[in-house]
Z-matrix of the N, CA and C atoms (Angstrom, degrees):
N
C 1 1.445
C 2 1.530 1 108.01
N 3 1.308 2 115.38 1 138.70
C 4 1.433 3 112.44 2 174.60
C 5 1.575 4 114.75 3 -112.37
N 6 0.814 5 104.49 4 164.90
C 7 1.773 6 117.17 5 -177.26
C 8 1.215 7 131.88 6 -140.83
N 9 1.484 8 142.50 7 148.56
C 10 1.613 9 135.83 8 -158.98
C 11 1.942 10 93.42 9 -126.90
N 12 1.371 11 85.38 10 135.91
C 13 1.571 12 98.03 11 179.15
C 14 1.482 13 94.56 12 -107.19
N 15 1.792 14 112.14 13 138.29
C 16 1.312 15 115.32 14 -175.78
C 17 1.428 16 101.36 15 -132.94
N 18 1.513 17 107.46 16 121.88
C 19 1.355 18 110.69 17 161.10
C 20 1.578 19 133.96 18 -52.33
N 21 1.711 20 127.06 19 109.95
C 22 1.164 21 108.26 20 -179.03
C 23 1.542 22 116.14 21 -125.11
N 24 1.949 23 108.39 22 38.17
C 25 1.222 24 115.73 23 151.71
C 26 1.442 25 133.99 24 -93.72
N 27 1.370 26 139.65 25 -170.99
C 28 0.995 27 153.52 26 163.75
C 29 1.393 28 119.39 27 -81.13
N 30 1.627 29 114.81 28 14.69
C 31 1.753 30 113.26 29 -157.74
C 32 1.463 31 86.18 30 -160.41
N 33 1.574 32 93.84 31 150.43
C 34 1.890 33 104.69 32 173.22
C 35 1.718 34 113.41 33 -65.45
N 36 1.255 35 101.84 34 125.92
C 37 1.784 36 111.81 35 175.39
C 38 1.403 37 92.89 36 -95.09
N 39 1.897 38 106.88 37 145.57
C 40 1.145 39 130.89 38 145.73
C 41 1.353 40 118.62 39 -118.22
N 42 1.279 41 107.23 40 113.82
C 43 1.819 42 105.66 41 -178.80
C 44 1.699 43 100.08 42 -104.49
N 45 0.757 44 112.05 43 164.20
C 46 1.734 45 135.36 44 169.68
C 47 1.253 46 114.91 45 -128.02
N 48 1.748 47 102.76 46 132.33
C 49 1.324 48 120.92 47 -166.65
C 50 1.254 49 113.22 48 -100.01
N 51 1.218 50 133.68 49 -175.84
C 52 1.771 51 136.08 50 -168.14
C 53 1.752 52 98.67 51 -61.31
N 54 1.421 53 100.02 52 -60.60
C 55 1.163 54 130.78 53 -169.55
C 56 1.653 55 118.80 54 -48.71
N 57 1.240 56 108.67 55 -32.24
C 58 1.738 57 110.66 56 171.89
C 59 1.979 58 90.16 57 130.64
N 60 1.357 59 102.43 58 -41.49
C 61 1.624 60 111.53 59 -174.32
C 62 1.524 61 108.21 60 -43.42
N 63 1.918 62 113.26 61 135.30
C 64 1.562 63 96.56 62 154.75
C 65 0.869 64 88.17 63 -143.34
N 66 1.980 65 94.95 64 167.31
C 67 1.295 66 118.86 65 -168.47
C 68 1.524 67 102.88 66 -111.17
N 69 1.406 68 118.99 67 175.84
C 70 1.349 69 120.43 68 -166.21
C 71 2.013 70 97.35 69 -128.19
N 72 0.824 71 110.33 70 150.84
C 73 1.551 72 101.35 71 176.21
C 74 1.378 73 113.16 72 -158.36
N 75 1.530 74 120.67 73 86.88
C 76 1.706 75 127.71 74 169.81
C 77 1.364 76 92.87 75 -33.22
N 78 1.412 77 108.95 76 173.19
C 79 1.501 78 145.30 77 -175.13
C 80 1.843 79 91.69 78 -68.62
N 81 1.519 80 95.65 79 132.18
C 82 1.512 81 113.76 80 -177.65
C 83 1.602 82 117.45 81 37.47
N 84 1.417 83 94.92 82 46.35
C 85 1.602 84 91.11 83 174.08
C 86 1.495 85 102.93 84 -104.95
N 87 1.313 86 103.36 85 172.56
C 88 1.893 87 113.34 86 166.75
C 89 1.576 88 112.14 87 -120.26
N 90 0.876 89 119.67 88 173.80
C 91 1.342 90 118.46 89 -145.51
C 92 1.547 91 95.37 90 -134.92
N 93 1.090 92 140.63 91 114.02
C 94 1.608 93 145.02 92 144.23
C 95 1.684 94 107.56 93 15.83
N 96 1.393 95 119.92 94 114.87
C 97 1.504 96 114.50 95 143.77
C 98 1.685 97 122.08 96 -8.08
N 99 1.542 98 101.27 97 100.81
C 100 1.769 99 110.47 98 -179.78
C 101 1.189 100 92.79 99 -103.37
N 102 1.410 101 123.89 100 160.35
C 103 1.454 102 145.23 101 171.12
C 104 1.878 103 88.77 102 -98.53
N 105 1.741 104 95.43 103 113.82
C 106 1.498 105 112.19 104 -179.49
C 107 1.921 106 106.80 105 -43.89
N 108 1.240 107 114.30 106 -15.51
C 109 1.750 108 110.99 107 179.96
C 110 1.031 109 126.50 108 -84.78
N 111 1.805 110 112.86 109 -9.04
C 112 1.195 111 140.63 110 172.40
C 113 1.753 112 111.13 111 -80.70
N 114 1.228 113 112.17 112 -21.45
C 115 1.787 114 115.33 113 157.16
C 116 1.233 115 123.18 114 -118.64
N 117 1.307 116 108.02 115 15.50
C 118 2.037 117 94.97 116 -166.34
C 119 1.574 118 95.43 117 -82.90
N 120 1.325 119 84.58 118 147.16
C 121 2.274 120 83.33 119 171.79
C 122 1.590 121 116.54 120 75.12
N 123 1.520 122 108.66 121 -11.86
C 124 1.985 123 94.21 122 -167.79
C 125 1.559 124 89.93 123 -112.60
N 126 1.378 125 96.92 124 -174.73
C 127 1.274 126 130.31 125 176.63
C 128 1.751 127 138.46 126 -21.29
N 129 1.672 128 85.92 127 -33.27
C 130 1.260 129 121.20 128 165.77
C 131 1.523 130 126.95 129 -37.73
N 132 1.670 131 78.71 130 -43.84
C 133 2.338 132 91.73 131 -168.07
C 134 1.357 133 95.62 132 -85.31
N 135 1.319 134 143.83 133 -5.43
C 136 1.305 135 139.46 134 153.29
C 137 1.642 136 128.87 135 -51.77
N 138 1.289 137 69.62 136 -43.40
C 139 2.060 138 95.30 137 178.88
C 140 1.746 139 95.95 138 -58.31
N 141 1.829 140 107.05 139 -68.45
C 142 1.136 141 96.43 140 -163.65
C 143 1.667 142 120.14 141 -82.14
N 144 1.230 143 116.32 142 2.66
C 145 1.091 144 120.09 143 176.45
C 146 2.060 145 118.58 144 -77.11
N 147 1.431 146 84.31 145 -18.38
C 148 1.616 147 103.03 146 -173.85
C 149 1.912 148 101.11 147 -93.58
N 150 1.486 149 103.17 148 -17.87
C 151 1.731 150 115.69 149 -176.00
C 152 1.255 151 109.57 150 77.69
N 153 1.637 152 140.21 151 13.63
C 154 0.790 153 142.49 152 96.14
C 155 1.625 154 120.79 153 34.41
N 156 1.316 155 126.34 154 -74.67
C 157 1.440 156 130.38 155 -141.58
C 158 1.688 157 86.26 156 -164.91
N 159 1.172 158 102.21 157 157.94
C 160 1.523 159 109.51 158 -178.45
C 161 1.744 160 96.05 159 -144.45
N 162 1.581 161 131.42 160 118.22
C 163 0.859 162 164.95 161 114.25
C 164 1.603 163 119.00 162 -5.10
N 165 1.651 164 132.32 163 79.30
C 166 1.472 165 130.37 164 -165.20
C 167 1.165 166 121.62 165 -116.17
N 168 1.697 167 154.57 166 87.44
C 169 1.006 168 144.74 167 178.00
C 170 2.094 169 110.62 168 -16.93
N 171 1.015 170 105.71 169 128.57
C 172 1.466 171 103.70 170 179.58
C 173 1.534 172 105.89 171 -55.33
N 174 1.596 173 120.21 172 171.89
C 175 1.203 174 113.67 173 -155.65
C 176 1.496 175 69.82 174 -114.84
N 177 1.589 176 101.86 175 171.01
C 178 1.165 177 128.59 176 -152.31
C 179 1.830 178 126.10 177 0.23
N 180 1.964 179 107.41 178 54.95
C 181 1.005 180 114.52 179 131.39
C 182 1.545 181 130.96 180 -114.96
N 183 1.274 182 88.06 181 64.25
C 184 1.701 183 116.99 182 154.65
C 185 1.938 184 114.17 183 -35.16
N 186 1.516 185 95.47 184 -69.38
C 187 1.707 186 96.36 185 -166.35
C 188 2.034 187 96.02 186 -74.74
N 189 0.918 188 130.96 187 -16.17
C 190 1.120 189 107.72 188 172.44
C 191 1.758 190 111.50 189 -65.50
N 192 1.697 191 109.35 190 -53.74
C 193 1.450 192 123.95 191 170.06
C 194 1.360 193 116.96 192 -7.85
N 195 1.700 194 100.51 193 -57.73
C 196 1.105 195 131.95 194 -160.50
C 197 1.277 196 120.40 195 -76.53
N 198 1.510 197 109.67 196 -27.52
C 199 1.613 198 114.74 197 -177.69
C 200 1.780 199 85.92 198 -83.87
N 201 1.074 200 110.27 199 -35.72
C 202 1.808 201 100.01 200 -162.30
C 203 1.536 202 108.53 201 -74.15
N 204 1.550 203 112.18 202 -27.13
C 205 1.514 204 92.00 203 165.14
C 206 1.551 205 121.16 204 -88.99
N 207 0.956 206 106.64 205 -6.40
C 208 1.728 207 105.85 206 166.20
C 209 1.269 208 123.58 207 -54.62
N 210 1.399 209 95.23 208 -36.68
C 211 1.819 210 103.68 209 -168.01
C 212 1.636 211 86.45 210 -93.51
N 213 0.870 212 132.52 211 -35.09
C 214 1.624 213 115.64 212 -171.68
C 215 1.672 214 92.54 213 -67.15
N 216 0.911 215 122.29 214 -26.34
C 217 1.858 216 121.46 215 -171.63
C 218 1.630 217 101.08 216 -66.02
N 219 1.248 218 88.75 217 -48.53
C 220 1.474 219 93.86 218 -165.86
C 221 1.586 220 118.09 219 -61.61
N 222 1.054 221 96.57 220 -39.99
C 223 1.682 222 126.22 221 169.16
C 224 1.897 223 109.79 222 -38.65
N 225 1.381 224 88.89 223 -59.50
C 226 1.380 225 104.86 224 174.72
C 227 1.547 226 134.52 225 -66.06
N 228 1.591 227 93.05 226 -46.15
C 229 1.819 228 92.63 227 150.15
C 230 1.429 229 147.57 228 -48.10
N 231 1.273 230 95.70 229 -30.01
C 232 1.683 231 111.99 230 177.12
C 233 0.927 232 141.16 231 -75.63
């Protein structure tokens, strides 16, 4: 699943990814399709926990969405 990191300060963000990679993000920008493994767990959830940065399922990956709540359903049935 991929995801878009969006700047929602007044100042350039640098986040750092799992991977060593960072991205740069002027004021109210969005950021390129990330592979969600490239933020899970780091530094990132600080950002958005502070509101900072806002965290967006990519837009029209819907059918991926979709396989991932299936399997969480399924998960749950059992």
């Amino acid at each position: 699943m991929y995801v878009t990191i969006r700047n929602q300060t007044k100042h350039l963000l640098i986040c750092r990814l799992n991977s060593g990679q960072t991205i740069h993000l002027a004021p109210s920008e969005t950021s390129k399709p990330v592979d969600h493994l490239e933020i899970n767990g780091n530094e990132n959830s600080k950002l958005v926990r502070s509101g900072f940065v806002t965290i967006a399922p990519q837009e029209g990956d819907d059918g991926q969405a979709a396989v991932m709540a299936g399997r969480r359903r399924r998960k749950e049935k059992v």
